[in-house]
N, C-alpha and C positions, 0 to 999 in steps of 0.2 A: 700762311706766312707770305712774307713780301720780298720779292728778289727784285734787285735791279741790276738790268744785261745792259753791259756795256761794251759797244765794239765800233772797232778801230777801221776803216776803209783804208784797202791797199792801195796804193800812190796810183796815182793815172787809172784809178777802175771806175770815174764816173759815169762812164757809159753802161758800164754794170748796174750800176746802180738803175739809171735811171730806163733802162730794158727791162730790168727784172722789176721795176717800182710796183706793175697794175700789180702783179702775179702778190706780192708782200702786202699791200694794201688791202688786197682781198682775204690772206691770211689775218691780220691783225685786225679784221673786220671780224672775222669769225672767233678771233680772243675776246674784243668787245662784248659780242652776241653773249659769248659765256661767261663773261664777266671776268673774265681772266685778267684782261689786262685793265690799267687801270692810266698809266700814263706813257705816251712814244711819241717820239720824233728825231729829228735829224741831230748833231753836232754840224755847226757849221765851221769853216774853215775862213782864215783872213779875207776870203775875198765874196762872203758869203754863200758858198756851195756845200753841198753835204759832204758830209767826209767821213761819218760816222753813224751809230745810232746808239737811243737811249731806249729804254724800254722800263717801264715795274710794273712787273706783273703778281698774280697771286698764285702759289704753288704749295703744294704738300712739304716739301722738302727740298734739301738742293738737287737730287736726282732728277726729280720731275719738273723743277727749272731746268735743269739741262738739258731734258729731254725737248719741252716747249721748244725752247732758243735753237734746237739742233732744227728746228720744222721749219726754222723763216725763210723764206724763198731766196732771200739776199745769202743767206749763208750757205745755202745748195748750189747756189752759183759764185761760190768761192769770192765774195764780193771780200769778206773779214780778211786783216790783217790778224786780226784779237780780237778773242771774244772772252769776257773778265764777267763772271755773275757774281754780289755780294749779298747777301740778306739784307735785307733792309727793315728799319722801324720807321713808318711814317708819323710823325710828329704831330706837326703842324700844319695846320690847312687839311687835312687828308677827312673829307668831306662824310666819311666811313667811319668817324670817330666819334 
């Protein structure tokens, strides 16, 4: 199955962000590797800075998305306001179909 995490960046933590970025990078590298994940990046904010992140990755269930999304370096470092996982159907374009 296909979950997409979506989370929210607390006000004034882009330094969080972008301190923790290598340590997340390297994790979502190692999602890639397994094929886990399958699409990530930032939400930007009006004045184009991150403020957020998107994430679909592929998972047994919703537990085991939530277990992934608990692992991401940005969320160990309390960077999330909100962290929202929905199931997702990928449709169209989805390269795997």
């Amino acid at each position: 199955m296909l979950f997409a995490v979506l989370c929210r960046d607390k006000a004034d933590h882009l330094n969080v962000r972008m301190e923790t970025r290598p340590a997340h990078l390297e994790w979502l590298n190692g999602l890639n590797a397994d094929g886990v994940l399958k699409i990530a990046g930032p939400f930007l904010d009006d004045n184009g800075k991150p403020c957020g992140s998107m994430l679909l990755i592929a998972a047994d269930d919703m537990a085991s998305a939530k277990a992934i999304a608990a692992q991401d370096p940005y969320a160990a470092a309390g960077l999330f306001e909100t962290v929202e996982i929905k199931a997702y159907n990928w449709v169209f374009n989805n390269p795997e179909a």
